[in-house]
TIRO-667426 format. One line per field, with one value per atom (N, C-alpha, C): residue number from 1; residue in one letter; atom name; x, y, z. Coordinates in pm, 1 decimal. Layout:
num <- [NUM, ...]
residuo <- [a, ...]
atomo <- [CA, ...]
u <- [X, ...]
v <- [Y, ...]
w <- [Z, ...]
This chain:
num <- [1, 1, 1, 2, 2, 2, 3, 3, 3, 4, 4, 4, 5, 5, 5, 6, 6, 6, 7, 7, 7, 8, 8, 8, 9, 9, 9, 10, 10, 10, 11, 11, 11, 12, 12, 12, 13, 13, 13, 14, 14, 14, 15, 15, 15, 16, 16, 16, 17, 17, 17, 18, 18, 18, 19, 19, 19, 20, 20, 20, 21, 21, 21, 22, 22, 22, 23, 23, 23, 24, 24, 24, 25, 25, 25, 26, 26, 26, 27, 27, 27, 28, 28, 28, 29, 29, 29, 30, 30, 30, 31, 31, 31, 32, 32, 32, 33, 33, 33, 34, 34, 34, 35, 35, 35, 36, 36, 36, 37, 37, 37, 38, 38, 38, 39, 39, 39, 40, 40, 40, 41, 41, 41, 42, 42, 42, 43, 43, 43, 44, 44, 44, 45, 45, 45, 46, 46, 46, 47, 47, 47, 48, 48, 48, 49, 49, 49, 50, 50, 50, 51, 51, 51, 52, 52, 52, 53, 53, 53, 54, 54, 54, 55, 55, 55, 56, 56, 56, 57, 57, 57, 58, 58, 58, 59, 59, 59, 60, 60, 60, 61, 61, 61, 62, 62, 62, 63, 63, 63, 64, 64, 64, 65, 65, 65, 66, 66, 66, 67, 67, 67, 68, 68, 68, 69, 69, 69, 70, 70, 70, 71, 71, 71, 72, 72, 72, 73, 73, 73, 74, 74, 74, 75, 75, 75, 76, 76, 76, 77, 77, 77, 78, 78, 78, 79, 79, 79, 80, 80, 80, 81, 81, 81, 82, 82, 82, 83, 83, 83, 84, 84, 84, 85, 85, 85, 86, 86, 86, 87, 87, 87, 88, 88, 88, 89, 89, 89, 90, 90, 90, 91, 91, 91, 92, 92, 92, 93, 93, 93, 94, 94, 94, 95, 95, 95, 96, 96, 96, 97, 97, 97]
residuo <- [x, x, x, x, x, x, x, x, x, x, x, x, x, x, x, x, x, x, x, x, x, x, x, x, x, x, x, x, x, x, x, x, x, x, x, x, x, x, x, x, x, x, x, x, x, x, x, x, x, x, x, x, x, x, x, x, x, x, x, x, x, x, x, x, x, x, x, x, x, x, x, x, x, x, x, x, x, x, x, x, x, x, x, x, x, x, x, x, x, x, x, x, x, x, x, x, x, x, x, x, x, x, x, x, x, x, x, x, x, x, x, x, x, x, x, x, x, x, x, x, x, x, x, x, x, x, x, x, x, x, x, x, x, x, x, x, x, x, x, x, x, x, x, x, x, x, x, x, x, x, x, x, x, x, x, x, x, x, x, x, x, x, x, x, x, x, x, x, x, x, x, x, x, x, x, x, x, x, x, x, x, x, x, x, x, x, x, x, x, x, x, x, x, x, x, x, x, x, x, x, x, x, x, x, x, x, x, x, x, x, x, x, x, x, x, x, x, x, x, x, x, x, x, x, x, x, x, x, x, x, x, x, x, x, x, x, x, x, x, x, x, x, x, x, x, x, x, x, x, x, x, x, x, x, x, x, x, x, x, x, x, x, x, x, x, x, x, x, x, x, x, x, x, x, x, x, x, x, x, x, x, x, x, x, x, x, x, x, x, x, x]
atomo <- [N, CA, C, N, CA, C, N, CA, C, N, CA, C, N, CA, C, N, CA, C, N, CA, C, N, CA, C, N, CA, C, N, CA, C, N, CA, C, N, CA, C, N, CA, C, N, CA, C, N, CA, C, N, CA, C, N, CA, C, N, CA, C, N, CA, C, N, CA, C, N, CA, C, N, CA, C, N, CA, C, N, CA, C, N, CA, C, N, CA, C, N, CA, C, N, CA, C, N, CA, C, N, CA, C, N, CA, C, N, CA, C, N, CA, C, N, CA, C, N, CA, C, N, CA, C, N, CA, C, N, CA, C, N, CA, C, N, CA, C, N, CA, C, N, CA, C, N, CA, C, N, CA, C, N, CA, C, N, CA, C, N, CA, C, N, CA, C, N, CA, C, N, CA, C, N, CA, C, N, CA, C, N, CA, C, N, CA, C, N, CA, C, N, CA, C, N, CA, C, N, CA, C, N, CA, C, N, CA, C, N, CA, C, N, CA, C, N, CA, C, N, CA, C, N, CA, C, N, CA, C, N, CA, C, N, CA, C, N, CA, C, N, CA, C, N, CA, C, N, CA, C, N, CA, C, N, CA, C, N, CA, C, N, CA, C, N, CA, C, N, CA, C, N, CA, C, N, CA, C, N, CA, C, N, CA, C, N, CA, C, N, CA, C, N, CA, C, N, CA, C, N, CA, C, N, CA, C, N, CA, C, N, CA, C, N, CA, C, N, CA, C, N, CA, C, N, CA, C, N, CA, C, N, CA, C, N, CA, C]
u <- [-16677.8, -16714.0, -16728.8, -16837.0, -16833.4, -16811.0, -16787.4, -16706.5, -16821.8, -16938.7, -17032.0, -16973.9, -17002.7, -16914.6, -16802.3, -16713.8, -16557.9, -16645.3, -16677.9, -16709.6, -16786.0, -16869.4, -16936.5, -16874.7, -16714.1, -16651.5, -16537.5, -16498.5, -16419.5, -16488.1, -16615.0, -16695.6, -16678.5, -16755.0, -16759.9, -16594.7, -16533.3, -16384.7, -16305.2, -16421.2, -16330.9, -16212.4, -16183.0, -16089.5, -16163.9, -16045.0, -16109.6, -16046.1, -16122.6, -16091.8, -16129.1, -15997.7, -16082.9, -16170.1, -16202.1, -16306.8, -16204.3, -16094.4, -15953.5, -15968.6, -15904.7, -15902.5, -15978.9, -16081.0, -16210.5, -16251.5, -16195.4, -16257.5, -16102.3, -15967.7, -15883.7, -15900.1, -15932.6, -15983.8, -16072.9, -16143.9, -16287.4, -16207.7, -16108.4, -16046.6, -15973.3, -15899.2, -15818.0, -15883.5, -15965.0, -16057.3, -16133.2, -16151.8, -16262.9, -16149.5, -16025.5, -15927.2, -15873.8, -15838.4, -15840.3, -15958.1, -16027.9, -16175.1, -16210.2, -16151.6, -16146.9, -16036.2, -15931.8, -15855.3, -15820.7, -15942.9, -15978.7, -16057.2, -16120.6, -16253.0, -16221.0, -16118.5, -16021.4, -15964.3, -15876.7, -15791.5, -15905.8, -16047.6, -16144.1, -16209.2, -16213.0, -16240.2, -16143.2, -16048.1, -15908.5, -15905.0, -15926.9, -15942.0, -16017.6, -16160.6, -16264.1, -16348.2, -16224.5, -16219.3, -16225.3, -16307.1, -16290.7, -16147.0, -16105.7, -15979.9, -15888.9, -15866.8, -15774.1, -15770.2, -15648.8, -15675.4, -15592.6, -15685.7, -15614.7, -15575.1, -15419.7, -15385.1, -15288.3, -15290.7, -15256.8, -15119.2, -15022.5, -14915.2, -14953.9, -14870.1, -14890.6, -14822.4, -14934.2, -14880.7, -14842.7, -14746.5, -14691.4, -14610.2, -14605.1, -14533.7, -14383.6, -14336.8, -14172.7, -14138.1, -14140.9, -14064.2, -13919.3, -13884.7, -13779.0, -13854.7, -13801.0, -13847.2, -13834.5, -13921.5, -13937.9, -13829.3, -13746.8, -13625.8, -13487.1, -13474.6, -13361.2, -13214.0, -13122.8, -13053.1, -12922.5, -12911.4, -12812.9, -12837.7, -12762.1, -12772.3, -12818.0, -12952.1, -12996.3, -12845.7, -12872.1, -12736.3, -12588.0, -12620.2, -12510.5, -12408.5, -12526.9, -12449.6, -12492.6, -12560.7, -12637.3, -12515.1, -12391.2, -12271.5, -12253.8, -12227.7, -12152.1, -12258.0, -12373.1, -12483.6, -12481.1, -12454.7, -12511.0, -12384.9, -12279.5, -12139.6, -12156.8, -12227.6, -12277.5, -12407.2, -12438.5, -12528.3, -12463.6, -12537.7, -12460.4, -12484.8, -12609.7, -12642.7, -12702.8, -12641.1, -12705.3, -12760.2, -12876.1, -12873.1, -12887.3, -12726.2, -12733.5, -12744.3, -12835.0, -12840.3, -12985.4, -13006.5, -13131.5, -13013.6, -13121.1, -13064.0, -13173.1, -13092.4, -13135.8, -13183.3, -13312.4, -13341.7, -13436.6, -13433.2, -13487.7, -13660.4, -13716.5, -13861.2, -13927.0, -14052.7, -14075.9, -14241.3, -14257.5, -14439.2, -14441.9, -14477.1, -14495.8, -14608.9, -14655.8, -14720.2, -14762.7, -14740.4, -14819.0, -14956.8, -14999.0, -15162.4, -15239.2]
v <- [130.6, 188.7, 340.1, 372.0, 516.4, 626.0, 749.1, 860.3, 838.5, 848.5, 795.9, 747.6, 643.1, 514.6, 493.5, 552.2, 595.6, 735.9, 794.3, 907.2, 816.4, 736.1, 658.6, 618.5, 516.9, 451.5, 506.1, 623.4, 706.9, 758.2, 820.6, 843.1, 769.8, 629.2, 532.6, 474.9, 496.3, 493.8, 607.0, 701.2, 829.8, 940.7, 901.4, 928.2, 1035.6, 1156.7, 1287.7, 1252.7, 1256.0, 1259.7, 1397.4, 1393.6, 1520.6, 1466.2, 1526.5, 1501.1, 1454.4, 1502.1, 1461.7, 1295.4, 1316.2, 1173.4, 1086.3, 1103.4, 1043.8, 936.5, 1067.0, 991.8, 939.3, 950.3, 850.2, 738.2, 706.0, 577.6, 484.7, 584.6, 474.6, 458.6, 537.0, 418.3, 306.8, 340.3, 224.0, 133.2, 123.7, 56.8, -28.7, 16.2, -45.1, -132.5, -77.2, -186.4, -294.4, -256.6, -395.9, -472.6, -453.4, -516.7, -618.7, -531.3, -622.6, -723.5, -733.5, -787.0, -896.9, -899.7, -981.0, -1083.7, -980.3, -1109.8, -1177.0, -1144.9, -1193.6, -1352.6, -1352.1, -1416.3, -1494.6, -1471.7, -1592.9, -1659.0, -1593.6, -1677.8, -1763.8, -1754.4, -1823.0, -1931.2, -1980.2, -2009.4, -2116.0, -2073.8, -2143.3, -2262.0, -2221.1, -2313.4, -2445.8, -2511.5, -2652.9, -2720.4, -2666.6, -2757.7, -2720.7, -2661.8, -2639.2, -2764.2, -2829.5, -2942.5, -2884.3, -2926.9, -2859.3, -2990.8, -3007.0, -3162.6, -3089.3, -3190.4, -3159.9, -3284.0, -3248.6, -3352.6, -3402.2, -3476.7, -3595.5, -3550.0, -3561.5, -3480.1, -3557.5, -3523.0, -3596.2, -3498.8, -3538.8, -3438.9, -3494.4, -3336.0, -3345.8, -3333.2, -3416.0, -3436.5, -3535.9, -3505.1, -3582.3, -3658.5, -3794.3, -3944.9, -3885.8, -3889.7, -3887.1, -3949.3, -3937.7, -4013.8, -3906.6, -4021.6, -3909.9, -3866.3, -3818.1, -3752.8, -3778.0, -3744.1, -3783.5, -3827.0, -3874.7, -3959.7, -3821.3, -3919.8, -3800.2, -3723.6, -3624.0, -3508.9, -3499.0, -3534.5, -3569.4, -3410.2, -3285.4, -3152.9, -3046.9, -3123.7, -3067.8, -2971.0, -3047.5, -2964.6, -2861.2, -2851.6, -2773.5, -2631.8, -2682.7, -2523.7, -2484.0, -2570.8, -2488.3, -2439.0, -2452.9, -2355.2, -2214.3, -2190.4, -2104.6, -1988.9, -2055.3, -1911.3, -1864.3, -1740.1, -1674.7, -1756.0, -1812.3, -1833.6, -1949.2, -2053.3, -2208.4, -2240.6, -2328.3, -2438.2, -2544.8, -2645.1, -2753.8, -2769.7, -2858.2, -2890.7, -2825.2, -2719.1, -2610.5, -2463.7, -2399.8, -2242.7, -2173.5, -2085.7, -1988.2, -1840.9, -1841.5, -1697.6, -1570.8, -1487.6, -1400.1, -1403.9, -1444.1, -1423.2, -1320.8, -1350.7, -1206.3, -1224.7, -1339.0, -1303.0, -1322.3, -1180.7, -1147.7, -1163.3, -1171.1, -1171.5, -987.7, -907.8, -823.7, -787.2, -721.6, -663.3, -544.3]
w <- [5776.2, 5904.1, 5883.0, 5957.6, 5938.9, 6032.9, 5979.4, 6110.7, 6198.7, 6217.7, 6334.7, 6440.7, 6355.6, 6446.3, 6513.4, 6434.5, 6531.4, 6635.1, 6580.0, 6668.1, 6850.4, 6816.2, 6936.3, 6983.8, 6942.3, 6977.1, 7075.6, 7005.6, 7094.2, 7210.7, 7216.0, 7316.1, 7418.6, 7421.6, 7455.7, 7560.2, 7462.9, 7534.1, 7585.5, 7602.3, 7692.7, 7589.7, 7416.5, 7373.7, 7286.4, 7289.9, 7238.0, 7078.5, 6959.5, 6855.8, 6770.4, 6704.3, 6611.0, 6457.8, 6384.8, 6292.6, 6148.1, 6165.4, 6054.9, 6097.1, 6260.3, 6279.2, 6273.5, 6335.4, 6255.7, 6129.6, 6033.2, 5921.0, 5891.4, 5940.5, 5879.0, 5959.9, 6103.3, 6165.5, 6114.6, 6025.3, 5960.9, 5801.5, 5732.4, 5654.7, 5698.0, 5838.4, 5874.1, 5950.0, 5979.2, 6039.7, 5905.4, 5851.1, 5715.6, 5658.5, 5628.4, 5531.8, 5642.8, 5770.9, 5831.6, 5881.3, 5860.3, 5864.7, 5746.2, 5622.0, 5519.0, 5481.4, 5580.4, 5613.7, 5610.1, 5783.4, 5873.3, 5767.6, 5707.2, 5630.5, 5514.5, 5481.3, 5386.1, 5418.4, 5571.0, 5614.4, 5688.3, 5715.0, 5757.3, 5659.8, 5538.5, 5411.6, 5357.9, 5358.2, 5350.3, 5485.8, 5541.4, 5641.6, 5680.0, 5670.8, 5656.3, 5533.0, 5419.6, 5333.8, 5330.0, 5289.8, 5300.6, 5268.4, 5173.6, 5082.0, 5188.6, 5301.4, 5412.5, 5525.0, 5488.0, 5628.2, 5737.5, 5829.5, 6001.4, 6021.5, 6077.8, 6179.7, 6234.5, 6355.2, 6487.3, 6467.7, 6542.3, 6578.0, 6680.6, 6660.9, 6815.9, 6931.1, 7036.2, 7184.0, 7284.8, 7331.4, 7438.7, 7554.2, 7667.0, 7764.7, 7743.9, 7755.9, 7771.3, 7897.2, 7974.1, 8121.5, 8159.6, 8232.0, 8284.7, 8332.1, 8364.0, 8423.0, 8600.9, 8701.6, 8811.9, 8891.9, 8915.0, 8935.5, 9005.3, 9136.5, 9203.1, 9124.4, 9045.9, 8991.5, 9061.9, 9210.7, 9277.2, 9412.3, 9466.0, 9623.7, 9712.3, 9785.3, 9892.9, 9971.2, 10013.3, 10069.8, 10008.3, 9935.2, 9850.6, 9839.5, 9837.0, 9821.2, 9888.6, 10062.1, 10110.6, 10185.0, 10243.2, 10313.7, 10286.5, 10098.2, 10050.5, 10058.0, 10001.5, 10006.1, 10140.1, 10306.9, 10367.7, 10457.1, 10360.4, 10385.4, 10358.0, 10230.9, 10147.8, 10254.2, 10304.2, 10385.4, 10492.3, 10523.0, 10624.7, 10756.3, 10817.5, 10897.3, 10906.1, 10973.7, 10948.3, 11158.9, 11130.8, 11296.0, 11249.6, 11240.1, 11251.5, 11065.4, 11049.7, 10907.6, 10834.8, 10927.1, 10848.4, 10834.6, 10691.6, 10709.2, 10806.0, 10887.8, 10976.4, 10898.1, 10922.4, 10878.6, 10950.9, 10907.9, 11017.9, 11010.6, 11157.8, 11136.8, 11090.1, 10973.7, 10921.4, 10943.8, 11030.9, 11054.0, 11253.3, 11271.6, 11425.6, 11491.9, 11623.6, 11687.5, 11721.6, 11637.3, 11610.1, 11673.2, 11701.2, 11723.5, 11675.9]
């Protein structure tokens, strides 16, 4: 890559470079570039087999856990403000205008 090119690039992206930086961006830029093309030749190799494991979902079985209300008492000891067997909370959408 050449200082040009970083030079456009920085442009392009608003970033003030100086001409030092520049040309050390277009070595570091050029050796990970050659990198990259390294690790897609490696890669793209035939003698490389890609396999996949076998997929399956990890879920729990759909299934009730414990008897309906079973610990409904105890949580709604736990709030400040209950009606009946709902929690009470403060309205937060008004009739506003």
């Amino acid at each position: 890559m050449k200082r040009e090119d970083i030079e456009h690039l920085a442009k392009l992206s608003r970033i003030a470079v100086t001409d030092a930086e520049a040309d050390d961006l277009a070595k570091d830029i050029t050796s990970i570039l050659g990198y990259v093309g390294e690790i897609e030749e490696i890669t793209s190799s035939s003698e490389i087999e890609k396999k996949v494991g076998p997929l399956f979902n990890v879920m729990r079985e759909d299934e009730n856990p414990h008897e309906s209300g079973l610990f409904t008492e105890d949580l709604l000891n736990l709030v400040p403000e209950r009606d009946g067997p709902y929690v009470k909370v403060k309205k937060i959408i008004g009739d506003k205008a």
